[in-house]
C-alpha positions in Angstrom: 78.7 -114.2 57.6 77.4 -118.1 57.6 76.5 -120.1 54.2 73.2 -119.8 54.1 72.7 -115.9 53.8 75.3 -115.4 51.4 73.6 -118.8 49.3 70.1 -116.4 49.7 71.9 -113.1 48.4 73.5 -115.1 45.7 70.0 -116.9 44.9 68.1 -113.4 45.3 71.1 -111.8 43.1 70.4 -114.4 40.4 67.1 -114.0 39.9 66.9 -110.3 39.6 69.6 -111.0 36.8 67.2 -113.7 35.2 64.0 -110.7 35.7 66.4 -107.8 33.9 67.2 -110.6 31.5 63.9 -111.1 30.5 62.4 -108.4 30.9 64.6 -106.9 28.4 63.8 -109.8 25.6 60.3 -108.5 26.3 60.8 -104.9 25.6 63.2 -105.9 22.4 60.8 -108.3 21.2 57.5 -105.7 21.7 60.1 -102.9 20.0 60.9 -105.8 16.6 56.3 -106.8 16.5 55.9 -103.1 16.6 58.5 -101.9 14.1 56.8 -102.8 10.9 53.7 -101.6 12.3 56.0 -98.3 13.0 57.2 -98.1 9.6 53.8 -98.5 7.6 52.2 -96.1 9.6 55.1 -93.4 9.3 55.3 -94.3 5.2 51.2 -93.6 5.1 51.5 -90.2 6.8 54.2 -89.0 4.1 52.0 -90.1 1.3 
């Protein structure tokens, strides 16, 4: 195997780790805005 393809699979590698990365921050930040949102809505319907 030369250099330069296994540079590109570890290029390639590292930025599908930086897309799961941030991908994830997205759906935990969406999931912490929504929560109290969650909560008042969930508190109205017991009242």
């Amino acid at each position: 195997m030369s250099q330069t393809s296994r540079d590109t699979r570890k290029t390639s590698r590292h930025g599908l780790l930086w897309f799961i990365a941030l991908w994830l921050l997205g759906v935990g930040g969406t999931a912490l805005l929504v929560l109290p949102f969650h909560l008042l809505v969930t508190a109205a319907m017991h009242h």
